[in-house]
C-alpha positions as CSV (number, residue, x, y, z in Angstrom):
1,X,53.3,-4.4,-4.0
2,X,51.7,-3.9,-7.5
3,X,49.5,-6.8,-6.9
4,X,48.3,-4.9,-3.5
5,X,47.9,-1.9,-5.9
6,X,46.1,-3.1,-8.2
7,X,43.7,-4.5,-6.0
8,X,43.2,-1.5,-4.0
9,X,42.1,0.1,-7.3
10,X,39.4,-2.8,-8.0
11,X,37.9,-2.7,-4.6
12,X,37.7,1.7,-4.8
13,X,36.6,1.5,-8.7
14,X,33.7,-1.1,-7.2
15,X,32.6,0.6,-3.9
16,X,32.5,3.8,-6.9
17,X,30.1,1.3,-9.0
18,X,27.9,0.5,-5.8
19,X,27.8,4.3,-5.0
20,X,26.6,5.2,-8.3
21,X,24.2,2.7,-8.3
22,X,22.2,3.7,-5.2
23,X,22.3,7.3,-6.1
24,X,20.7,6.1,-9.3
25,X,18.0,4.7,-7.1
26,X,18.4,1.1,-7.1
27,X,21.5,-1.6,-5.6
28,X,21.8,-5.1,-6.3
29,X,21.7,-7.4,-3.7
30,X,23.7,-10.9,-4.2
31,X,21.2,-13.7,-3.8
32,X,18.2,-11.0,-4.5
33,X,18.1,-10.3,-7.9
34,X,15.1,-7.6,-8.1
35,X,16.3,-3.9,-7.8
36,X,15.9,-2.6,-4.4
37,X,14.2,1.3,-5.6
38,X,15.2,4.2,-3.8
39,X,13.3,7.9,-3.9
40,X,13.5,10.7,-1.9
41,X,9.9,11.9,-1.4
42,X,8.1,14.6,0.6
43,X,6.1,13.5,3.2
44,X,2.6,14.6,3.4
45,X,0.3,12.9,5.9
46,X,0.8,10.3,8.5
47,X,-2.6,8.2,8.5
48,X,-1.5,5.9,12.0
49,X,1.3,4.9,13.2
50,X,2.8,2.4,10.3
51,X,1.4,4.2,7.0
52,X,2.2,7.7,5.6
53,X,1.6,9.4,2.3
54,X,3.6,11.0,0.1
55,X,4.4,12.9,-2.8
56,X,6.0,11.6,-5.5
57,X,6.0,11.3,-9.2
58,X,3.2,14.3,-9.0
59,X,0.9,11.7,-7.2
60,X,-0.2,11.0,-3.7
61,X,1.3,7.6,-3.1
62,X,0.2,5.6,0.4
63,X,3.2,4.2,2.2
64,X,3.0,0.9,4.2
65,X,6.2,0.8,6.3
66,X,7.9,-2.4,6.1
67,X,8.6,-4.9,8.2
68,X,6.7,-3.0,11.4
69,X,2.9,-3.4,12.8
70,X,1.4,-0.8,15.2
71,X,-1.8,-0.7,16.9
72,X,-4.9,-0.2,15.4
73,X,-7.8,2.6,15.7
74,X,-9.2,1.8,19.5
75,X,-6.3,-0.1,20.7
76,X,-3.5,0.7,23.2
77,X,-0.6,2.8,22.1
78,X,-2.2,3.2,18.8
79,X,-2.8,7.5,19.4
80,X,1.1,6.9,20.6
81,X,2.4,5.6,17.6
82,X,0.8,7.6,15.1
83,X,2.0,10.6,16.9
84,X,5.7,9.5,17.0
85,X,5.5,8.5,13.3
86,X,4.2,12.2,13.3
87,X,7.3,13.5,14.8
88,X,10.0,11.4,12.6
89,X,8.3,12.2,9.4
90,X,5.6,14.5,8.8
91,X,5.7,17.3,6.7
92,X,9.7,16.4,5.7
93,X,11.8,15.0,3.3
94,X,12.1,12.1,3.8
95,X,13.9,8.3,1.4
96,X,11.8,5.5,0.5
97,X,14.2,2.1,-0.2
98,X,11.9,-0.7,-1.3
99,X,13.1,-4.8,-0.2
100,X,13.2,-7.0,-3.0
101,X,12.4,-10.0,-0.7
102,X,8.8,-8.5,-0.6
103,X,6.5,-7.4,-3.3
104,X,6.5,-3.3,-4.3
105,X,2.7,-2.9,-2.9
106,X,0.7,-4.5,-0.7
107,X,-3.2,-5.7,-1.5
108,X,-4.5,-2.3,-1.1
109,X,-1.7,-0.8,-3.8
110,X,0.1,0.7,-1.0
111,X,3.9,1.0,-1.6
112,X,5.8,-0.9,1.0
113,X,8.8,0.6,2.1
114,X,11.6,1.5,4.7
115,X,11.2,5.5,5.7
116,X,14.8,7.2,6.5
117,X,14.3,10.4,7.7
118,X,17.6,12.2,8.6
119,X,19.3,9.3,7.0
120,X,17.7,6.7,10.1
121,X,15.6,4.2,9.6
122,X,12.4,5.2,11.3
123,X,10.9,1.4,10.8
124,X,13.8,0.5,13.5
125,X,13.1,3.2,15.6
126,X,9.2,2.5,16.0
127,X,10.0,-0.7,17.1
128,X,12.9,-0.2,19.6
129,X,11.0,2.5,21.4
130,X,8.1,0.4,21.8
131,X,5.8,1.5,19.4
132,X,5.4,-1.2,16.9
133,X,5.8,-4.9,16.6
134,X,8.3,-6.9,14.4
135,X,6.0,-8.2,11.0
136,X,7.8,-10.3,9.1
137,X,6.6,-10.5,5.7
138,X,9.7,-12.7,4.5
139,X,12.0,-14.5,6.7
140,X,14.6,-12.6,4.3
141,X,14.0,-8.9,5.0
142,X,17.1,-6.2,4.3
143,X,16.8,-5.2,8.1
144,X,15.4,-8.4,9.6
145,X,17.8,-8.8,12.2
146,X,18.1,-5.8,13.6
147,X,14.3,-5.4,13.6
148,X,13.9,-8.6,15.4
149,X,16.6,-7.4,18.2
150,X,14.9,-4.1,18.3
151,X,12.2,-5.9,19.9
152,X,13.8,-8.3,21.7
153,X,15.2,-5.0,23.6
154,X,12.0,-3.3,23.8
155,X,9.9,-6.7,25.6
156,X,13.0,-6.8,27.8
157,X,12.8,-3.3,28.8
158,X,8.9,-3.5,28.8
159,X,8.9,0.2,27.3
160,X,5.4,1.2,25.3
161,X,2.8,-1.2,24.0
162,X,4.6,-4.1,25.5
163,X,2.9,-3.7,29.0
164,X,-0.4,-4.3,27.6
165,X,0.6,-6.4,24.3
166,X,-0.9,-9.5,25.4
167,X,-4.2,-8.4,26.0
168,X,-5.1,-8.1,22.6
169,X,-4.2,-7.3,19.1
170,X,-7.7,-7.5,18.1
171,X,-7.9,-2.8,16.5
172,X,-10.7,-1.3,14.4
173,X,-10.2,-1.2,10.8
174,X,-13.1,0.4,9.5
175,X,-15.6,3.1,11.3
176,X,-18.3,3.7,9.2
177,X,-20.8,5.4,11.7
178,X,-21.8,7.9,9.2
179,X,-22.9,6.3,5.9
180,X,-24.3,7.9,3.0
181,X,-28.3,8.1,2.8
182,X,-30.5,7.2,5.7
183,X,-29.2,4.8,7.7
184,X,-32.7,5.2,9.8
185,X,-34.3,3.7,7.0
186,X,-30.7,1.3,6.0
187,X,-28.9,0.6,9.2
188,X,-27.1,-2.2,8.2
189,X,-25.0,0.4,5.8
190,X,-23.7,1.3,9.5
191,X,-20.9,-1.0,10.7
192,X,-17.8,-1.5,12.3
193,X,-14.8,-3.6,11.6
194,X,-12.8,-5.4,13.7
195,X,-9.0,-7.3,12.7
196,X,-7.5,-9.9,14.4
197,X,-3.1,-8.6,13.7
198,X,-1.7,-11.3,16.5
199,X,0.0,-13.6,15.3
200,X,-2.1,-16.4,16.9
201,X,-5.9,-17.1,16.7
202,X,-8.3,-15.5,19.4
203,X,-11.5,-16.7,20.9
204,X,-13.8,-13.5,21.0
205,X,-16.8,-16.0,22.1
206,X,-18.8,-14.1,24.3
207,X,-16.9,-10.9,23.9
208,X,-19.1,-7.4,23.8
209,X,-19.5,-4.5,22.4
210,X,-21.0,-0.9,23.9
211,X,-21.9,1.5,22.3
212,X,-22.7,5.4,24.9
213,X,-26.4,4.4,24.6
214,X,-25.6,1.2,26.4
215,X,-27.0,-0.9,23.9
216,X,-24.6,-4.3,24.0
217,X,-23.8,-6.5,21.4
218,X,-22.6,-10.2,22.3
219,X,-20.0,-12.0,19.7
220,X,-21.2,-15.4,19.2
221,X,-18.8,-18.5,19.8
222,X,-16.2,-17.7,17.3
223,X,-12.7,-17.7,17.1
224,X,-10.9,-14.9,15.2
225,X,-7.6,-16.2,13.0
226,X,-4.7,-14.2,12.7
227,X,-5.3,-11.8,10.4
228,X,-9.1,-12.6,10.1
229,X,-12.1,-9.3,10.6
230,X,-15.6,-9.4,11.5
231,X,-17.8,-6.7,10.6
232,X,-20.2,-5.7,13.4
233,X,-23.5,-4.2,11.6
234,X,-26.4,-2.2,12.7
235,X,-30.0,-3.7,12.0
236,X,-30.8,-7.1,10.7
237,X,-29.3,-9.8,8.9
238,X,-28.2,-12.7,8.2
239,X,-24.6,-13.9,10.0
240,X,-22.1,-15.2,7.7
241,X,-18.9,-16.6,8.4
242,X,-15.9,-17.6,6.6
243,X,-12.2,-18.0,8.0
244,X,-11.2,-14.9,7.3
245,X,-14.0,-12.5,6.7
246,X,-17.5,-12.6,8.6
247,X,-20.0,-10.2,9.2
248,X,-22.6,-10.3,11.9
249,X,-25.7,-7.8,13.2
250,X,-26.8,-6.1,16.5
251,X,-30.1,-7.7,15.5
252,X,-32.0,-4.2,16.3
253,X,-34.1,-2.3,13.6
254,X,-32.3,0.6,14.4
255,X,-29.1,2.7,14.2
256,X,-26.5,2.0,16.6
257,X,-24.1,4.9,16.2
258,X,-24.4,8.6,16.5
259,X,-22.9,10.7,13.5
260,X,-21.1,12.8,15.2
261,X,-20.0,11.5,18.9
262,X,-19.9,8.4,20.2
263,X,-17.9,5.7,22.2
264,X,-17.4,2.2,21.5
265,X,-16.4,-0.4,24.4
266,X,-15.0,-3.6,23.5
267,X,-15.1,-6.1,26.2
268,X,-13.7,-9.6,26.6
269,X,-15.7,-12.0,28.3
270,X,-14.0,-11.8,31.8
271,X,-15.1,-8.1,31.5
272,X,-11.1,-7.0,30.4
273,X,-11.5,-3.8,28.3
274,X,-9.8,-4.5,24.6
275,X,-10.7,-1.4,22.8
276,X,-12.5,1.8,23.8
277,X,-12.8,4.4,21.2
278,X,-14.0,7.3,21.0
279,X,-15.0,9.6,17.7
C-alpha cells in the first residue's frame, strides 16, 4: 500500500510539473526536444482562409496556421474559407501553440501555429468541415493524425471544396493590377501571379486567361510543379523559366487590367473554368 502511495504522489507531483509548464508557455515533448511556445494573443485580421494576424508582444505578427492549406484568391471555396476562419477567430482571444517538428516561421517570417479559440483547435476544424486540405510539413506533426482523418472524413462525406478539389489547386497569389506610376507608359509593372498548391505537377499548356475586355492570353507548353508560380505580365518581354518561378507576357504594348474593376477567367484547355475572379 505505501508503495501504491507513494507512486500516486509521483504521478500527481508530475502531471503538477507538466501543468506548470504549459502555463508557463512551453511543454516538452519526449523525442522533440525544442519547446513547443504557447501565447494567448488577440486576434486582429483574418487575411484568407489559413492566415490571421495578431497582436502580440505590442506587434502585429502574421499567423500561418499549421498543418492546413485553403484555397487561394480566385479559387473555389476560397471566399468560404476565409469567411469561416472569420467566424472561429476574428476579433477574439484567441492561443497560439507552436510544433517543434516544424520551424517557428515560415519563408515569409510568418509565425506558424495551431489557433485554439474556445480551447478547440480551429486547424482541425477547417479541415473536417471541408474548408482546407491536410499540409503536411513534417511527417511528425503534434496533430498529424487527427488532421489526416479529419480529411479522410470530409472526401468521404464530399462536404466543401472536395466536390471540385480535383479540378485544380492552381489560386492567385499576387494581384497587382494597380501599380505605382504609369503603368500606360510601364505595363509590365502590371502582373498577376499564379501558384501551383497540389501536391502533384500540372500541365497548364494551352490554358488561358481573360481578362472583361476579352483580350486572351494563351500559356505556352509548360508544366507547373507543385508548389511552382508563374507571373502573367502586361506588355512585353522576354519569357523566362525556371522550375519553380517563371514569368511570361500578354505580348501587347498595353495595360491589361483596369484599376478599379475587373474580372479574370482562367481556363484550362478543354475550356474547364479554374479561377474566375473578380476585384
Amino acid at each position: 500500500m505505501k508503495i501504491r502511495a507513494n507512486l500516486i504522489l509521483v504521478v500527481v507531483f508530475a502531471a503538477i510539473l507538466i501543468s506548470i509548464a504549459f502555463l508557463r508557455g512551453y511543454v516538452q515533448i519526449p523525442g522533440l526536444s525544442p519547446e513547443i511556445k504557447k501565447s494567448d494573443v488577440s486576434s486582429v485580421f483574418v487575411v484568407d482562409g489559413d492566415t490571421i494576424k495578431v497582436w502580440m508582444n505590442d506587434s502585429e505578427r502574421s499567423v500561418r496556421l499549421l498543418g492546413i492549406n485553403t484555397p487561394e484568391k480566385g479559387q473555389y471555396y476560397h471566399d468560404e474559407a476565409t469567411n469561416r476562419l472569420r467566424e472561429l477567430v476574428y476579433n477574439r482571444s484567441v492561443t497560439l501553440v507552436s510544433d517543434s517538428a516544424t520551424p517557428d516561421e515560415d519563408v515569409y517570417g510568418r509565425l506558424l501555429r495551431y489557433v485554439f479559440a474556445d480551447g478547440t483547435n480551429t486547424n482541425i476544424i477547417l479541415i473536417r468541415e471541408g474548408y482546407a486540405r491536410y499540409y503536411p510539413l513534417n511527417q511528425s506533426l503534434i496533430y498529424g493524425a487527427e488532421m489526416e482523418e479529419a480529411e479522410r472524413n470530409a472526401r468521404m462525406q464530399n462536404i466543401g471544396l472536395w466536390p471540385m478539389a480535383n479540378i485544380s489547386c492552381i489560386g492567385i497569389t499576387i494581384f497587382n493590377y494597380n501599380p505605382s506610376g504609369d503603368e500606360r507608359k510601364n505595363a509590365t509593372s502590371e502582373y498577376v501571379a499564379f501558384k501551383n498548391s497540389c501536391d502533384f505537377d500540372v500541365n497548364i499548356s494551352r490554358w488561358t486567361v481573360v481578362n472583361k475586355g476579352l483580350d486572351i492570353f494563351t500559356f505556352p507548353e509548360r508544366f507547373l510543379v507543385s508548389g511552382a508560380k508563374i507571373e502573367l505580365h502586361s506588355g512585353i518581354g522576354n519569357d523566362s523559366f525556371s522550375k519553380y518561378n517563371s514569368i511570361v507576357y500578354w505580348d501587347k504594348n498595353k495595360s491589361m487590367w483596369n484599376n478599379n474593376h475587373d474580372n479574370l477567367v482562367m481556363y484550362d484547355r478543354n475550356g474547364t473554368i479554374i479561377l474566375n475572379y473578380t476585384y
